[in-house]
VEXMAR-431625 format. One record per residue: residue number from 1; x, y, z of N, C-alpha, C in turn. Coordinates in steps of 0.2 Angstrom, whole numbers, m for minus. Each point is the difference from the previous one (the first is absolute). Last residue first. Layout:
<node NUM, <X, Y, Z>, <X, Y, Z>, <X, Y, Z>>
...
% end
This chain:
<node 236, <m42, 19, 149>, <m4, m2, 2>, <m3, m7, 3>>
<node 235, <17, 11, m14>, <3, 0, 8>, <m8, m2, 3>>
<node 234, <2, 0, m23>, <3, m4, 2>, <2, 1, 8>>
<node 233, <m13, 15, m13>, <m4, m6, 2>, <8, m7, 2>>
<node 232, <4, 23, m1>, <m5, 0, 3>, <m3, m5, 1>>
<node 231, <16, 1, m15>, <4, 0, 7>, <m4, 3, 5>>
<node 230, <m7, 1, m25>, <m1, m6, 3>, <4, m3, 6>>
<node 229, <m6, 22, m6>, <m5, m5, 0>, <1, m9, 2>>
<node 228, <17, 19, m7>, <m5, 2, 8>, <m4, m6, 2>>
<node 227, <9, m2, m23>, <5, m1, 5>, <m2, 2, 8>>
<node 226, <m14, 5, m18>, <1, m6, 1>, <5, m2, 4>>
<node 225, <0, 22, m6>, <m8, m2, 3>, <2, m9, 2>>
<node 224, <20, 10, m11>, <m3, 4, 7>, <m4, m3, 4>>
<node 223, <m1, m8, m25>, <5, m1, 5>, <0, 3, 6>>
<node 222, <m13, 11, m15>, <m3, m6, 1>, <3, m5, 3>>
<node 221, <12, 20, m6>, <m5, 0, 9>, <m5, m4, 1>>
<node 220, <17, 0, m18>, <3, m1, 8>, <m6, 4, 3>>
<node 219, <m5, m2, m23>, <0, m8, 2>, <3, 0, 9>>
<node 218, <m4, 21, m12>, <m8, m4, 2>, <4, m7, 2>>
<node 217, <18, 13, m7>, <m2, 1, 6>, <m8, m3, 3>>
<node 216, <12, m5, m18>, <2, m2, 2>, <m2, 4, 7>>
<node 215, <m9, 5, m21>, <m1, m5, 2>, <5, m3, 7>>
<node 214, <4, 21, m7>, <m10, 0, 2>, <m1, m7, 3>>
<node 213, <23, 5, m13>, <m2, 2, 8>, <m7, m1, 4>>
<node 212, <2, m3, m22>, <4, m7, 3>, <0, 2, 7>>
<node 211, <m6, 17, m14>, <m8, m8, 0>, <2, m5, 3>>
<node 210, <18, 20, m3>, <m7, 1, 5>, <m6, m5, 1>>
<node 209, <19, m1, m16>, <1, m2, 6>, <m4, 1, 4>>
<node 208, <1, 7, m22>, <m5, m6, m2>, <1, m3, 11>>
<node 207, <12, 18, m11>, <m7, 3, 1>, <m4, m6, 3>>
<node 206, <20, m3, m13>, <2, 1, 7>, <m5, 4, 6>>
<node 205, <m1, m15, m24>, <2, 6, 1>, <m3, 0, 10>>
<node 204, <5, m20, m11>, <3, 6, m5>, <0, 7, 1>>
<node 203, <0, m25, 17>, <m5, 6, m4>, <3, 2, m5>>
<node 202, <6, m26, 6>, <5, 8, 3>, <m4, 5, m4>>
<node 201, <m15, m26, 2>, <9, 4, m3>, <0, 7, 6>>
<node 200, <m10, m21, 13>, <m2, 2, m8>, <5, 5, m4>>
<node 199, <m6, m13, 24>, <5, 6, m2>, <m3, 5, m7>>
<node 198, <m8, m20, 16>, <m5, 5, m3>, <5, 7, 0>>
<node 197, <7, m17, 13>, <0, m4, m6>, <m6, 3, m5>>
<node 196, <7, 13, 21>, <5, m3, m6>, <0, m4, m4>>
<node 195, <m20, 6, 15>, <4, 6, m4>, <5, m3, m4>>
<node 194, <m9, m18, 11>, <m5, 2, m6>, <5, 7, m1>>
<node 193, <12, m7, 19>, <2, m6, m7>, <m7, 3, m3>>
<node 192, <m3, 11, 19>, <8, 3, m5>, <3, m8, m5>>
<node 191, <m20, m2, 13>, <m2, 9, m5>, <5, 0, m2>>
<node 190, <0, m19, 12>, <m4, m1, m5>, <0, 9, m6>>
<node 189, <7, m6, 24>, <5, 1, m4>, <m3, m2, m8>>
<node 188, <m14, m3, 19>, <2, 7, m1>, <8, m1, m5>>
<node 187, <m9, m20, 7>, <m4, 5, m4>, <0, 4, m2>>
<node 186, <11, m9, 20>, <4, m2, m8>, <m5, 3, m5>>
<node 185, <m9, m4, 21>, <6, 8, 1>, <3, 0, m8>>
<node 184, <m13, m19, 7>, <m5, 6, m2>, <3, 6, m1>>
<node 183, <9, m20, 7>, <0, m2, m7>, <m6, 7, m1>>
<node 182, <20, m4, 21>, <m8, 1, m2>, <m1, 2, m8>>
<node 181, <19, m5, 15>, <m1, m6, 0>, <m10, 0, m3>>
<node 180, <22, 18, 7>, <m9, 0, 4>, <m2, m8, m1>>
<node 179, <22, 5, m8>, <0, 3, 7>, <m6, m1, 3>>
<node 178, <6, m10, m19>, <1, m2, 3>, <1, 3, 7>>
<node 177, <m11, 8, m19>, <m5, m7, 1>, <5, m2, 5>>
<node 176, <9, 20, m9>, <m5, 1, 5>, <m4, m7, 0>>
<node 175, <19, 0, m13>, <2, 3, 8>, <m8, 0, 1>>
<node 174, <m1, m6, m18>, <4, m4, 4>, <1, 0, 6>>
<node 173, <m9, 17, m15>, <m4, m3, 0>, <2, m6, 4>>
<node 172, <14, 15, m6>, <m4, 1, 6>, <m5, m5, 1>>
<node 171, <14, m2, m18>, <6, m3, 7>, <m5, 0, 6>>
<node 170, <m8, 6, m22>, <m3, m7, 4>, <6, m1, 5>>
<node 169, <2, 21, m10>, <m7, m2, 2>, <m1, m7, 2>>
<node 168, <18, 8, m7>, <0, 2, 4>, <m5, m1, 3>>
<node 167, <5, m9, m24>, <3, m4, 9>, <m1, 4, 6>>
<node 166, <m10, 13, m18>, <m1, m9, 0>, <3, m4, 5>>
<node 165, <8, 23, m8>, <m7, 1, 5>, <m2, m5, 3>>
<node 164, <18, 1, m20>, <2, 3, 9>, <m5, m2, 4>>
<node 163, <m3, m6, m23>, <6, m4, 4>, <1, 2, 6>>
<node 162, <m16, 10, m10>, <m4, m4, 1>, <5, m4, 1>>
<node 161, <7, 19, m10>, <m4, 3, 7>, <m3, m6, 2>>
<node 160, <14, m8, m17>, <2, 4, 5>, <m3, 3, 5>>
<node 159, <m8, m8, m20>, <3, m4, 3>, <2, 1, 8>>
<node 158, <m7, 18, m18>, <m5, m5, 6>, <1, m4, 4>>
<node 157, <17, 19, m5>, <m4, m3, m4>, <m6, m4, 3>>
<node 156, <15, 25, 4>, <m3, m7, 4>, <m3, m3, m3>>
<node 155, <9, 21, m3>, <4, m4, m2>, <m1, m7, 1>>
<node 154, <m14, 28, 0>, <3, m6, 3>, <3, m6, m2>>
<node 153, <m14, 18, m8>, <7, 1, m1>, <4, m5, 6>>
<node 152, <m25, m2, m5>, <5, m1, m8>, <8, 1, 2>>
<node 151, <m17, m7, 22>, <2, 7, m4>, <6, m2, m8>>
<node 150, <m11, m20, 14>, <m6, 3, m3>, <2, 7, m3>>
<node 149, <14, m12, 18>, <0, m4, m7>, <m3, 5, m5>>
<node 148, <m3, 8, 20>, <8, 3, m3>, <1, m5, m7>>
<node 147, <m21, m3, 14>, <m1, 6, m4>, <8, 1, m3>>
<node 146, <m3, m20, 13>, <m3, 0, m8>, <m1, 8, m4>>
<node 145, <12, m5, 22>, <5, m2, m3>, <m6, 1, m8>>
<node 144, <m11, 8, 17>, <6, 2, 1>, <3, m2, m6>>
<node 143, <m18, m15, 9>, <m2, 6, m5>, <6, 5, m3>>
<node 142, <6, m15, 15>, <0, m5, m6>, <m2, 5, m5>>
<node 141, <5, 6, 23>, <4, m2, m3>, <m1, 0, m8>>
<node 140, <m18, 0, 14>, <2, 6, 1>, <7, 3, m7>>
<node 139, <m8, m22, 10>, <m7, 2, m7>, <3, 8, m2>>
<node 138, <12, m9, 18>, <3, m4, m3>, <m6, m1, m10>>
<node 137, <m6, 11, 24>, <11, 4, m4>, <0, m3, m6>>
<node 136, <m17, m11, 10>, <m3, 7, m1>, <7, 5, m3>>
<node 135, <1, m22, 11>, <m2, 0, m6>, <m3, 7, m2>>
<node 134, <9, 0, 21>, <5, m2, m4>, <m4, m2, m8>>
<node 133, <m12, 5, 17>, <1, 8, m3>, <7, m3, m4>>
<node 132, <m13, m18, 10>, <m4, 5, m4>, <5, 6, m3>>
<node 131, <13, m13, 15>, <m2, m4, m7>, <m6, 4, m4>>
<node 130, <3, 9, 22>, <6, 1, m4>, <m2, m4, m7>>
<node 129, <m16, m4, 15>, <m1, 8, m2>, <7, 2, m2>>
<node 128, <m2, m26, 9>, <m5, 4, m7>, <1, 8, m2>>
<node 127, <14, m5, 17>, <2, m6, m3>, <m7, 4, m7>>
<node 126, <1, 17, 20>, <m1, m5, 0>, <2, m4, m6>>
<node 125, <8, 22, 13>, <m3, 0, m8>, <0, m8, 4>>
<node 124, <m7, 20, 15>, <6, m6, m1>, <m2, m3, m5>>
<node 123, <m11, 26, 1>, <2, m8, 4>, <5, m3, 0>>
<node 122, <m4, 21, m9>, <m6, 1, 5>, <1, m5, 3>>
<node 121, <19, 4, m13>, <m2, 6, 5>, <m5, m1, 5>>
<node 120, <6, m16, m20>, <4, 1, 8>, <m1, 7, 4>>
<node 119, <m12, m2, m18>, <m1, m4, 2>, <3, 0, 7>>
<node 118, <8, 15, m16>, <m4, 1, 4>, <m5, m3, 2>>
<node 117, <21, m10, m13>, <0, 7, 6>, <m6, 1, 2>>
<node 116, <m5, m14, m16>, <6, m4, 5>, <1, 6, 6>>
<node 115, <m11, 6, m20>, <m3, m2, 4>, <3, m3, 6>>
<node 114, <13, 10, m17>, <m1, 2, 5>, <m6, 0, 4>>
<node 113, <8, m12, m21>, <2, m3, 7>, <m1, 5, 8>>
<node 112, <m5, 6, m24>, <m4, m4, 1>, <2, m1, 7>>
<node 111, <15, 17, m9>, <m8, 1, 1>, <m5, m6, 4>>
<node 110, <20, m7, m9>, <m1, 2, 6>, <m5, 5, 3>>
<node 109, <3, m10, m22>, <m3, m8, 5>, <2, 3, 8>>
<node 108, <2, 15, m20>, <m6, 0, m1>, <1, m5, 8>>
<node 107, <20, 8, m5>, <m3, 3, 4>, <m7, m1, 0>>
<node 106, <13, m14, m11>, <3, m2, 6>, <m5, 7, 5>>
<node 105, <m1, 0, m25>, <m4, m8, 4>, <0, 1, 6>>
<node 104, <12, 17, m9>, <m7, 1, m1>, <m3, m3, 3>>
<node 103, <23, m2, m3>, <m2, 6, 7>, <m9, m1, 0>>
<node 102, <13, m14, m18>, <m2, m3, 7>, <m3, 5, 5>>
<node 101, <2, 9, m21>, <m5, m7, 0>, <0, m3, 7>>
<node 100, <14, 20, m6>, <m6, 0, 2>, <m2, m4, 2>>
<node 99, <23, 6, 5>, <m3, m6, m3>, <m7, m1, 0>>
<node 98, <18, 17, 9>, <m5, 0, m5>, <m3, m6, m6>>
<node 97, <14, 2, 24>, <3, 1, m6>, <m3, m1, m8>>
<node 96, <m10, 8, 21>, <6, 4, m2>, <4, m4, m5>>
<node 95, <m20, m12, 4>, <m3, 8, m3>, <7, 5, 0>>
<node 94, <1, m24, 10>, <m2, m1, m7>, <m2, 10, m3>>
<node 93, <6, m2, 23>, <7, m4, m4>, <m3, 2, m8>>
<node 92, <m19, 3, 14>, <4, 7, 1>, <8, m6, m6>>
<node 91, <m16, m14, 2>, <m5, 4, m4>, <5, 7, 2>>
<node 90, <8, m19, 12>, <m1, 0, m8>, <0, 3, m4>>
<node 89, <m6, 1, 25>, <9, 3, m1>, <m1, m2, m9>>
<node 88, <m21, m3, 7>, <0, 7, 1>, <8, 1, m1>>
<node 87, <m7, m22, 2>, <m4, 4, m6>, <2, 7, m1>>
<node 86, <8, m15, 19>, <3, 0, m4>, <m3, 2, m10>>
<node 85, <m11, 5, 25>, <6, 1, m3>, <5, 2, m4>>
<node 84, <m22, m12, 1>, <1, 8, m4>, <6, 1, 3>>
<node 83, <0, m21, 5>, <m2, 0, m4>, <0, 8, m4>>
<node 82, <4, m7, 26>, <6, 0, m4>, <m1, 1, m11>>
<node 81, <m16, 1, 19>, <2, 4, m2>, <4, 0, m5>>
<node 80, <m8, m20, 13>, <m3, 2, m8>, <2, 9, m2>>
<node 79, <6, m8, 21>, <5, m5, m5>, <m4, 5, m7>>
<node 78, <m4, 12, 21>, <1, m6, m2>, <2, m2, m5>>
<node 77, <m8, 25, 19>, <6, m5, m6>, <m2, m8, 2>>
<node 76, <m18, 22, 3>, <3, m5, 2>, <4, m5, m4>>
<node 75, <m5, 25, m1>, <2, m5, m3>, <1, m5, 6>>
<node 74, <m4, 24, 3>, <m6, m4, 0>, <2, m8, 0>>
<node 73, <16, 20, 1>, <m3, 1, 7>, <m6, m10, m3>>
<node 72, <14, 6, m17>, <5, m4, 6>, <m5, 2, 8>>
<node 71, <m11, 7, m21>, <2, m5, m2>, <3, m5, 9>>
<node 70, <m8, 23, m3>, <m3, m4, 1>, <2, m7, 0>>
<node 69, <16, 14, m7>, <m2, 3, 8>, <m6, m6, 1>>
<node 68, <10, 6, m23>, <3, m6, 5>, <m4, m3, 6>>
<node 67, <m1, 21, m15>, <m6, m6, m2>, <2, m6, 5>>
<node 66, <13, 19, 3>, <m4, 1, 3>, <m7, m5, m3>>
<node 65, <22, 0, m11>, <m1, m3, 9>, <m5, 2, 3>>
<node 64, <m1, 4, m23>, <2, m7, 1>, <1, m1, 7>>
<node 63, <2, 24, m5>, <m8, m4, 0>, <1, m7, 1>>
<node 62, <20, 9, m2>, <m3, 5, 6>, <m8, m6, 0>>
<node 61, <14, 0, m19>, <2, m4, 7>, <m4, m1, 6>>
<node 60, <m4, 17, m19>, <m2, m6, m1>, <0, m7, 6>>
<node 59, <11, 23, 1>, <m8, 0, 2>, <m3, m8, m4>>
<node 58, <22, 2, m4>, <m1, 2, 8>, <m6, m2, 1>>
<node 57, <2, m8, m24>, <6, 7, 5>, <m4, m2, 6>>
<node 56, <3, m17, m23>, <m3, 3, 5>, <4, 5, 3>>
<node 55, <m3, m12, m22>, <3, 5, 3>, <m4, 4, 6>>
<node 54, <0, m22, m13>, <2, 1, m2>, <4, 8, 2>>
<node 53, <m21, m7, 7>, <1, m11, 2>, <10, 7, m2>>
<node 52, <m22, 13, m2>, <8, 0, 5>, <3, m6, m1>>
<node 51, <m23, m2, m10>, <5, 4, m3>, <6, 2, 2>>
<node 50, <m16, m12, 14>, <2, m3, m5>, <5, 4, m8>>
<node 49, <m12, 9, 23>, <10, m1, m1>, <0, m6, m5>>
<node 48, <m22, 10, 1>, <5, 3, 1>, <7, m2, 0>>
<node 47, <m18, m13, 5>, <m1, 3, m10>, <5, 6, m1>>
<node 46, <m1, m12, 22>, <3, m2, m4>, <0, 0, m9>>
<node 45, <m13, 13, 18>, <10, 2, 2>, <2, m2, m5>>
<node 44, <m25, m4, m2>, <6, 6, m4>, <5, 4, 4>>
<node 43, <m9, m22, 9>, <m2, 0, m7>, <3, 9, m6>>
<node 42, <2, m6, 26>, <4, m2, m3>, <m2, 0, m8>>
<node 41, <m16, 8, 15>, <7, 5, m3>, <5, m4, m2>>
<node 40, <m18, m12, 3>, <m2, 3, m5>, <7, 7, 1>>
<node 39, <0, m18, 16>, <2, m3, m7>, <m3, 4, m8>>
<node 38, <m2, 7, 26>, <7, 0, m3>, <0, m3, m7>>
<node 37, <m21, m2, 9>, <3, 10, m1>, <7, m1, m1>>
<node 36, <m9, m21, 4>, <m2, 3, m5>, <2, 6, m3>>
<node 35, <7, m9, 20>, <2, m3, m6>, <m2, 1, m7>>
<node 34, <m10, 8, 21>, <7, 2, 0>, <3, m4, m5>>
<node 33, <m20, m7, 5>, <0, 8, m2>, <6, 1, m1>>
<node 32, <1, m21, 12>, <m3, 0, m11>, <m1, 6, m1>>
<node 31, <4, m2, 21>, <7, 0, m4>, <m1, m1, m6>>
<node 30, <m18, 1, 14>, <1, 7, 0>, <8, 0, m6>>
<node 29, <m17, m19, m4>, <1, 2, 8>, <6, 8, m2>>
<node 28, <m17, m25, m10>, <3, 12, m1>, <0, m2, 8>>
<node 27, <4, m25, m15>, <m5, 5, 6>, <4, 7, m2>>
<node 26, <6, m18, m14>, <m5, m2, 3>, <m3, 2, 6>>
<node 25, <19, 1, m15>, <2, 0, 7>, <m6, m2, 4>>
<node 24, <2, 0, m25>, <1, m5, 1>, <2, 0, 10>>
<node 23, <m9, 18, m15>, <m5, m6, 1>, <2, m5, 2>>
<node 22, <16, 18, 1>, <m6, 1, 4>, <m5, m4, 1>>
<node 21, <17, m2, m18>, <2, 0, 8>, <m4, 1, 7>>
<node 20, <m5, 2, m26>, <0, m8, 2>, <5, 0, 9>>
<node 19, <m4, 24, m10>, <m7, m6, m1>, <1, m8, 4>>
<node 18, <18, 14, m7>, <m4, 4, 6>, <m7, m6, 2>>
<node 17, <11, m2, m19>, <6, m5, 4>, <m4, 3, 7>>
<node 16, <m10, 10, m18>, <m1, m7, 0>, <5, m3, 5>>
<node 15, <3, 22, m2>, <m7, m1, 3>, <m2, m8, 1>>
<node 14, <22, 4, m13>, <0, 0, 7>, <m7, 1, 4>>
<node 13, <1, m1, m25>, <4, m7, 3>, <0, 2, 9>>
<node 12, <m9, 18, m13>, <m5, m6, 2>, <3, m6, 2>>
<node 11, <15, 18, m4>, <m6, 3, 6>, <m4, m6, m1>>
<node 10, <17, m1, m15>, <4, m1, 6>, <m8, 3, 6>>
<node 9, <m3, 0, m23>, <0, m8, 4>, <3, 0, 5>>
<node 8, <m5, 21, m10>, <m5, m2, 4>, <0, m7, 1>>
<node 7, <15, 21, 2>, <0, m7, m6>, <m5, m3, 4>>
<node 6, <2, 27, 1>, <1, m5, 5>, <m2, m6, m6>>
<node 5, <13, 25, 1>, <m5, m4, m3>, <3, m8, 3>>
<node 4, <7, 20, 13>, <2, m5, m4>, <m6, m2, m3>>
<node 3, <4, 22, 16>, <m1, m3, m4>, <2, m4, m3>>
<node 2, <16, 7, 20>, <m5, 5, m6>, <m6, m8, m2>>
<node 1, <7, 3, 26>, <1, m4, m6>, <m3, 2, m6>>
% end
């Protein structure tokens, strides 16, 4: 695989999605080592074929199936799969027919989703430990959509990044008090309504996105943390 420089939100968004999969399985066991070591070669396969999305060859192909391999030996299949699924055909659909904004959101909320995947590797995904990483897509999501708002050459006005995000958010917000019926789970959707009602204007210069990055990455591991913590005290 030559050399790619590597995008450091696509390697921190997945350590973090590494992170809350592990903390949310709640024991080491050999399948967590193996989770790990795959989810760190995953980390620059997929820094890698993010520039293929448009011209893949052979040896590209080639790798994609051999990233497989663990997937279809380890995966225990469920419903909540259907989720990165549908993130990952969006973010390839959305990137061939060159629609940044969406390729971008849709690839940042599967990165995130790919706790889901390796969750189901070490265990059986439980009712809480989806809803967590479903609110974790959905912070994942929000920051996504504020950075593509936030670039000058973008054509996104406010209204808008806060007409799209708004109902989506409290759809889950919905869904999840009606699946769990717990008023502690709903908190955590608290960081992606304060990020997007803390939009503020579109930078000017495009140097300005690295303090946006910084911040949104302090806020998903203080999220991460919190979300471990608290599917620790609630199974408790």
């Amino acid at each position: 695989m030559q050399r790619t420089p590597m995008a450091h939100g696509l390697k921190s968004s997945l350590i973090l999605s590494l992170i809350l999969a592990i903390g949310l399985s709640l024991k080491v066991s050999l399948m967590s080592l193996i989770v790990i070591i795959n989810a760190f070669i995953d980390i620059y396969a997929f820094n890698y074929l993010r520039l293929k999305i448009n011209k893949m060859k052979a040896k590209d192909i080639t790798l994609i199936a051999m990233l497989l391999i663990p997937y279809v030996l380890f995966v225990k299949l469920n419903i909540y799969l259907a989720l990165p699924i549908i993130l990952l055909i969006t973010y390839v659909g959305s990137s061939l027919k060159r629609k940044h904004v969406i390729s971008n959101i849709s690839g940042s909320s599967f990165l995130s989703s790919m706790s889901l995947v390796w969750l189901s590797m070490i265990s059986n995904i439980v009712v809480y430990q989806f809803i967590i990483i479903f609110s974790w897509i959905m912070f994942t999501l929000t920051l996504a959509l504020i950075v593509e708002y936030k670039l000058p050459f973008r054509n996104i006005v406010k209204i808008k990044a806060i007409g799209y995000t708004l109902p989506l958010i409290l759809m889950a917000v919905i869904l999840t008090y009606l699946i769990s019926r717990n008023y502690y789970l709903l908190g955590l959707y608290l960081f992606p309504l304060i990020a997007l009602f803390s939009l503020g204007n579109k930078i000017n210069n495009i140097k300005e996105i690295k303090k946006i990055g910084k911040i949104g990455m302090y806020s998903s591991v203080l999220f991460v943390l919190l979300s471990i913590l608290m599917y620790r005290l609630l199974i408790i």
